[in-house]
C-alpha positions, 0 to 999 in steps of 0.5 A: 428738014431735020432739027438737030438737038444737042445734049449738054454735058454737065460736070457737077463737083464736089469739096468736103473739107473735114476734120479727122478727131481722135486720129494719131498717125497718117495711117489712120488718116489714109485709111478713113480717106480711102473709106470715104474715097471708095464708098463715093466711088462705088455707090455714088459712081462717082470719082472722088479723090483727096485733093489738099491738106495732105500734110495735116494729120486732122483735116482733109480735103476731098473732091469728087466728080460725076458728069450727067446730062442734067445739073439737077441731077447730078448736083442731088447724086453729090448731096446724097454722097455727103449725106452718106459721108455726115452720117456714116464716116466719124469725121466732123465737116468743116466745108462743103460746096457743090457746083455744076458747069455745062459744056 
């Protein structure tokens, strides 16, 4: 007899709303969100978006999404993406939350 065991997929999330200072057209506010959007995308291998506050010139939103088989670790892979974003982005947070769903 066989024991058959199932791996959980884990979708761990991401929201980071922050501020944009010293920003004077929505230019600029592109430009700093696809910066942000693609270092997340290409060091974190995660997917990563703006998802609100569209049409404010000094805020964003941005959500991003990675899928593991473990909420540890993907939850640790999103605090290094914010890490990187607080230290390396000139943008002030406002928000950030972090949450894991098991299917």
């Amino acid at each position: 007899m066989y024991i058959i065991t199932y791996n959980h997929m884990v979708v761990s999330m991401i929201q980071i709303i922050f501020e944009i200072p010293d920003i004077d057209n929505i230019k600029e506010k592109r430009r700093v969100i696809k910066s942000v959007t693609e270092k997340m995308r290409r060091k974190y291998r995660m997917s990563a978006a703006e998802v609100d506050l569209h049409d404010s010139l000094a805020f964003a939103q941005i959500g991003g999404a990675l899928v593991s088989n473990s909420r540890v670790h993907g939850e640790t892979v999103l605090r290094k993406a914010f890490d990187m974003i607080e230290k390396e982005t000139p943008v002030r947070i406002q928000d950030m939350s972090i949450h894991s769903e098991e299917f």
